[in-house]
Every structure is written in structure tokens, then in C-alpha cells.
C-alpha positions in Angstrom: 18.1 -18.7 -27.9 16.7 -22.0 -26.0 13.3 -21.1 -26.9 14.4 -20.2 -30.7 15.9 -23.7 -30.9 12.8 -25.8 -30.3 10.7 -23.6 -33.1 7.9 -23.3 -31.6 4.5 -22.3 -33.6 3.8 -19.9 -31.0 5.0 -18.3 -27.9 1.8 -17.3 -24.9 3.1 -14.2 -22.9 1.6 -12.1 -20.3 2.2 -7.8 -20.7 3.0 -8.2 -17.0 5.2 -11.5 -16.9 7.0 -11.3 -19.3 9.4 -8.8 -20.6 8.6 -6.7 -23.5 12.4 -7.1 -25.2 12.0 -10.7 -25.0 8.8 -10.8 -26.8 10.3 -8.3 -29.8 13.5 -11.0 -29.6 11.4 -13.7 -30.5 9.4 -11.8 -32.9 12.1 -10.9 -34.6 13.3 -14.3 -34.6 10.3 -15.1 -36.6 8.4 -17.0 -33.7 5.0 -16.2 -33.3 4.2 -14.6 -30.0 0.3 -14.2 -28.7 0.8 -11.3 -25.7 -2.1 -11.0 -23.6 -2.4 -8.6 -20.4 -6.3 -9.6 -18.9 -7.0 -7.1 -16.0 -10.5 -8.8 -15.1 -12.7 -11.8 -15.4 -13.9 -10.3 -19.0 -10.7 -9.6 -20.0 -9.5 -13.5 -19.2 -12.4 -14.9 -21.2 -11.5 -12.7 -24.4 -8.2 -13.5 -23.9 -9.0 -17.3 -23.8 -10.7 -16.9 -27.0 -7.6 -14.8 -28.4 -5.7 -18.1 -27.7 -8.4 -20.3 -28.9 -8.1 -18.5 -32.3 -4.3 -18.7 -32.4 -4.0 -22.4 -32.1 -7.0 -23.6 -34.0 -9.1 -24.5 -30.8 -12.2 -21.8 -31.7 -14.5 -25.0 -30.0 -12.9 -25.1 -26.8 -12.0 -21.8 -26.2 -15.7 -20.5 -26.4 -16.4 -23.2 -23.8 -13.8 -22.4 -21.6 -14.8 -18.7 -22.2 -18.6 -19.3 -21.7 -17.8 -20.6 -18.2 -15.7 -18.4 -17.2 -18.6 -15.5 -18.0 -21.4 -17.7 -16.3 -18.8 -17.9 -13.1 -18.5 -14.3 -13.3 -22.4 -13.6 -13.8 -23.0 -15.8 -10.8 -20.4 -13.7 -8.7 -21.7 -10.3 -9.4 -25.4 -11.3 -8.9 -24.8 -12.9 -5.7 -22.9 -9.6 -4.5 -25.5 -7.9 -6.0 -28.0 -9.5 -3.6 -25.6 -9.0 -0.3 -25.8 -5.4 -1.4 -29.8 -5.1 -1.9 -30.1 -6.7 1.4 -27.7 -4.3 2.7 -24.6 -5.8 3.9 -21.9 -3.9 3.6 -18.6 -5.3 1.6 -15.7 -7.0 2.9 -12.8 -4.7 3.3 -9.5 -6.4 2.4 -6.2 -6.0 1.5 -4.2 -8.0 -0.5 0.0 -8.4 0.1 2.5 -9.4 -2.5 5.6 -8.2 -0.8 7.6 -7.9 1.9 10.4 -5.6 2.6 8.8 -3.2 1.7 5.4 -4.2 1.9 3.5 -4.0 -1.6 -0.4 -4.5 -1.5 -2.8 -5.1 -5.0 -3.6 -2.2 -6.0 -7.0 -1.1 -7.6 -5.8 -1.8 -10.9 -4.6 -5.3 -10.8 -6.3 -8.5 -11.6 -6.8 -9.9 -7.9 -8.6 -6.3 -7.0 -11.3 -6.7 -10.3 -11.9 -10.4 -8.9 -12.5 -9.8 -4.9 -14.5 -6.3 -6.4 -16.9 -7.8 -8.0 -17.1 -10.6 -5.8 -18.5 -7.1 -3.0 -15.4 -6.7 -1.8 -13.2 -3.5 -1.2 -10.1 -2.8 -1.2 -8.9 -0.7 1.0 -5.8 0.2 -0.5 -6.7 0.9 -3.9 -4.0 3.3 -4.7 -5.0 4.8 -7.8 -2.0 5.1 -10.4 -0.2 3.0 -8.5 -0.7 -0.8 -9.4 1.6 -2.4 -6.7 1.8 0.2 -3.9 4.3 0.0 -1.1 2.2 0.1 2.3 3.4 0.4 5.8 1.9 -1.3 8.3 0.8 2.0 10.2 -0.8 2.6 6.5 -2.5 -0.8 6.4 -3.8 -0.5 9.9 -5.3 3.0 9.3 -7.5 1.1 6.3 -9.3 -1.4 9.1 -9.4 -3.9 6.5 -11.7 -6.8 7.7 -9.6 -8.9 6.2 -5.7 -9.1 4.9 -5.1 -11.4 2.2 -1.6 -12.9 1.9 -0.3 -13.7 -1.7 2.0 -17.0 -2.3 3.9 -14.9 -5.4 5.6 -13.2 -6.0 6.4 -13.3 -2.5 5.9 -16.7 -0.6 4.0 -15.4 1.8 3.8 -18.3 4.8 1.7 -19.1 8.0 4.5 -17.4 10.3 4.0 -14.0 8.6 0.4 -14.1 9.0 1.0 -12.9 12.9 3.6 -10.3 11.6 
């Protein structure tokens, strides 16, 4: 009802943000609602054009978009290179939770960006997007390197040694 009141043109949601009744609420409410679920770097730059369309900024969207796919090309040629001179990738995992612990799986946003960056992730979980991981789990992966998320759990310094 609050965001009915103001009457907005348009109402931005994410697919996994947000909740799917309220977007249909608002809808129904005769609010406009742009829903958007990127799952990558391309995925963000179509999306960003989406948006540009939707509130009459086709100029700077493609800009924003443009950049966004030059930052990407830049990533994937550079891992391309630490591959061809045979390095191998960095093995990570990446935490959102604790109690239980929940890692990124390999079908989340974070895991498309450290990929193409040459990373790995080592729990990639497949069908699973937010897997719950035990430590004895996490150790058995040897990731190089454990990643610690600041939401949707607040992950701080004093966990790190945990």
C-alpha cells in the first residue's frame, strides 16, 4: 500500500529480491513493474538496457551497457591469457550464511563473475543455487581461497578465523 500511494511510473525488481506476489500486487494495482533476474555480466548489461528502455534513457543505458561488456571482454581475455600460459585457476568458495553455512553455488551471479574472471568454484553444487556446506565439506574442496559475503549474512573479520 505505501508504494501504491506515491504512484510511481515504475517499480525495478529483482526475480531473486523481491517476492513474486508483491510484484503481481503492484501490477494489479496498475503500477508498472520492470522485473529483471541477470545471472552474469551479459545478462546485467541487457538488463541495463531493459531499464534504459523503460524510462526513456536508450542514450545512457547503451553506455552504461557498452562498459560493462568492454569490462567483461577485458576480464575473460586476461583469464584467457593466465590459462594459455598455464596457470591454473583460483579455487574459491564463496559464503553467504552462517548457521548453516550456505556457499554460491554455480548458478548464481557471484560464481559467473569470479568464472570468467579463471576462477573455480569449488562448490558448484549443481541444482542447487545456495547450497548448505559443512565445514568438513568446505575443507575437502581445498579451495585456495574462501570468500566471505557481507549479505545476506554480515559476514565480519572475527569469522574469517572460524
Amino acid at each position: 500500500e505505501r508504494i501504491v500511494a506515491l504512484r510511481p511510473d515504475l517499480v525495478l525488481m529483482n526475480e531473486e529480491e523481491n517476492r513474486r506476489e508483491d510484484a503481481e500486487a503492484l501490477a494489479a494495482a496498475g503500477i508498472a513493474v520492470h522485473a529483471s533476474f541477470p545471472r552474469d555480466a551479459a545478462g546485467t548489461a541487457a538488463m541495463v538496457r531493459d531499464v534504459g528502455r523503460a524510462v526513456d534513457a536508450v542514450d545512457a543505458a547503451d553506455a552504461i551497457a557498452e562498459e560493462i561488456e568492454r569490462r567483461t571482454a577485458r576480464v575473460r581475455a586476461a583469464a584467457a591469457a593466465r590459462r594459455a600460459r598455464g596457470e591454473p585457476p583460483v579455487r574459491w568458495a564463496y559464503l553467504v550464511w552462517r548457521r548453516p553455512w550456505m556457499a554460491a553455488g554455480g548458478d548464481t551471479f557471484v560464481s559467473a563473475l569470479l568464472e570468467q574472471a579463471g576462477g573455480e568454484n569449488v562448490l558448484p553444487a549443481a541444482g542447487d543455487r545456495y547450497p548448505v556446506v559443512t565445514a568438513e565439506a568446505l575443507r575437502a574442496a581445498d579451495p585456495a581461497l574462501v570468500l566471505l559475503s557481507s549479505e545476506p549474512f554480515p559476514f565480519a573479520e572475527r569469522h574469517a578465523e572460524e
